[in-house]
C-alpha positions in Angstrom: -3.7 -17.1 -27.1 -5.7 -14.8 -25.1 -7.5 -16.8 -22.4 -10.2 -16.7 -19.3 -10.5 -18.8 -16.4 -13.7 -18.3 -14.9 -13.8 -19.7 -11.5 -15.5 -20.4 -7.7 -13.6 -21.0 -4.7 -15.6 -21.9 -1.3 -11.8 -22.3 0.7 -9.7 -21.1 -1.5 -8.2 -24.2 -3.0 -10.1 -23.4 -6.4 -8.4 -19.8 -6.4 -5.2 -21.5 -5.8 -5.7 -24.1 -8.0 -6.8 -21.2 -11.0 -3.5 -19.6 -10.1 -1.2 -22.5 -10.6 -3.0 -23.1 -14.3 -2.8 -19.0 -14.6 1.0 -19.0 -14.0 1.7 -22.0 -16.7 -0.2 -20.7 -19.3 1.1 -16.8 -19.1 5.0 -18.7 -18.8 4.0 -20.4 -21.7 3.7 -16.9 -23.3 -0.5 -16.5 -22.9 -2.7 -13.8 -21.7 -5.0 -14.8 -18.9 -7.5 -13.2 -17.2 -9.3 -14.5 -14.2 -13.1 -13.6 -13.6 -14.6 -15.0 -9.8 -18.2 -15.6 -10.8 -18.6 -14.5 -6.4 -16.6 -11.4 -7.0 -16.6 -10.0 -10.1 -20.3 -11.2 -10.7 -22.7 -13.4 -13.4 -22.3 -11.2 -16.6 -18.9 -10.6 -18.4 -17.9 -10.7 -22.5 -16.7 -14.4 -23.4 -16.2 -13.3 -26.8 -12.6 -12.3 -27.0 -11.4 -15.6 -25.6 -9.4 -18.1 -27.8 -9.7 -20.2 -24.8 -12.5 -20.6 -21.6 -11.7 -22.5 -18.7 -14.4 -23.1 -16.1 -13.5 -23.9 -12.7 -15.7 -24.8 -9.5 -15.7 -27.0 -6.2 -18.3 -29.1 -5.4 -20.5 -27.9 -2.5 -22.6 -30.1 -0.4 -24.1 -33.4 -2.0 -23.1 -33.0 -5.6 -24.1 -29.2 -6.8 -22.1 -26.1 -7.7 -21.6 -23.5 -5.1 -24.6 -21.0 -5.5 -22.3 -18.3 -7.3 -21.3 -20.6 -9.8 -24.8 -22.2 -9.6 -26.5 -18.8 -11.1 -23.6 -18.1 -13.1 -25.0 -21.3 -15.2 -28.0 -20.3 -14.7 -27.8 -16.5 -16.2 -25.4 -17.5 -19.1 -26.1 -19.5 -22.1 -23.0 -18.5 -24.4 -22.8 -20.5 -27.9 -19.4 -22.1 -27.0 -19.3 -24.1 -31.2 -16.6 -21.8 -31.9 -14.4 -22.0 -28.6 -12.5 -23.8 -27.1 -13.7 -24.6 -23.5 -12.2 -27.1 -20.6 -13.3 -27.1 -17.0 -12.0 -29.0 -14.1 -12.9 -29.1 -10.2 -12.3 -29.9 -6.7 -13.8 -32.5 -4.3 -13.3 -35.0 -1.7 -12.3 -38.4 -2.9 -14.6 -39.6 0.5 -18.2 -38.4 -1.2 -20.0 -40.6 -3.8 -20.1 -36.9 -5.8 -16.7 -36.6 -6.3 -15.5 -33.4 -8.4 -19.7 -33.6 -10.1 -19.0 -30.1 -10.5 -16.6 -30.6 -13.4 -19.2 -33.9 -14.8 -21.8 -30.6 -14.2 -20.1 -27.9 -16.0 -19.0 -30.0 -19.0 -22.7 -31.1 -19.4 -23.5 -26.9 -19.1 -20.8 -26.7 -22.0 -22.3 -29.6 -24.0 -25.7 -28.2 -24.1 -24.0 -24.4 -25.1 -22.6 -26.5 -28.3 -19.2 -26.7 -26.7 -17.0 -29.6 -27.3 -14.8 -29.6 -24.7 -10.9 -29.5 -25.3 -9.9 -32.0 -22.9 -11.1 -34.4 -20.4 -11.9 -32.5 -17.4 -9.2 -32.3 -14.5 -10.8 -33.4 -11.1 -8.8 -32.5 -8.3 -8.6 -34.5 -4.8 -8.6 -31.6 -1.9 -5.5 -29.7 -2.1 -3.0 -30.4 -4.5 0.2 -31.1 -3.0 1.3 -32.7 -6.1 0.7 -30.0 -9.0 2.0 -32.2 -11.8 -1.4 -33.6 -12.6 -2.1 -30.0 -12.9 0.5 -29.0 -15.0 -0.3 -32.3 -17.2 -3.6 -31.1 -18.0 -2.4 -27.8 -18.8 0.0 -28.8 -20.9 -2.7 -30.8 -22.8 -4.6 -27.9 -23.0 -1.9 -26.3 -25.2 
């Protein structure tokens, strides 16, 4: 499967987290690329994915970082014949924990996605990457 994780990381931890899932999908024999919306920018092809992952911490009081923010905002792909998942960080401590994956799945709902799996929301850093490499492994 050729797949794209598109991603935002504030600390770090979301990079890090993107590189775990990376790592289990290309031993599991997949091509995957990484795009940071920050770095690489808002416009990029989605069309020869088999697979999109989105990927994005949860900034202040419940919203998406501002790169991922205008990411959203500048792309409105018809996901009906993908396959999408997205998952995200947060602090267990906030009423608005991980919104940014409840956010992006709404994003891929109104796109006509139908995401894959449940999203993976991911307490601070992972010390523990099984739940990590359980949702991958659901992904597949």
């Amino acid at each position: 499967m050729n797949i794209l994780i598109i991603y935002q990381t504030q600390n770090g931890t979301t990079q890090y987290v993107t590189e775990v899932i990376q790592k289990q999908l290309q031993d599991a024999g997949h091509q995957v690329s990484l795009h940071s919306v920050k770095m690489q920018g808002f416009e990029l092809n989605m069309k020869d994915y088999d697979l999109i992952l989105f990927g994005a911490p949860t900034y202040e009081d419940g919203k998406l970082e501002n790169s991922m923010r205008v990411f959203v905002a500048k792309n409105s792909p018809d996901f009906s014949q993908k396959k999408v998942a997205v998952f995200g960080l947060g602090n267990k401590f906030y009423p608005q924990f991980c919104i940014s994956a409840d956010i992006l799945a709404e994003w891929v709902r109104k796109n006509k996605g139908t995401l894959l799996v449940e999203p993976l929301k991911i307490d601070g850093f992972p010390d523990n990457l099984q739940p990590i490499q359980s949702w991958v492994a659901s992904l597949l």
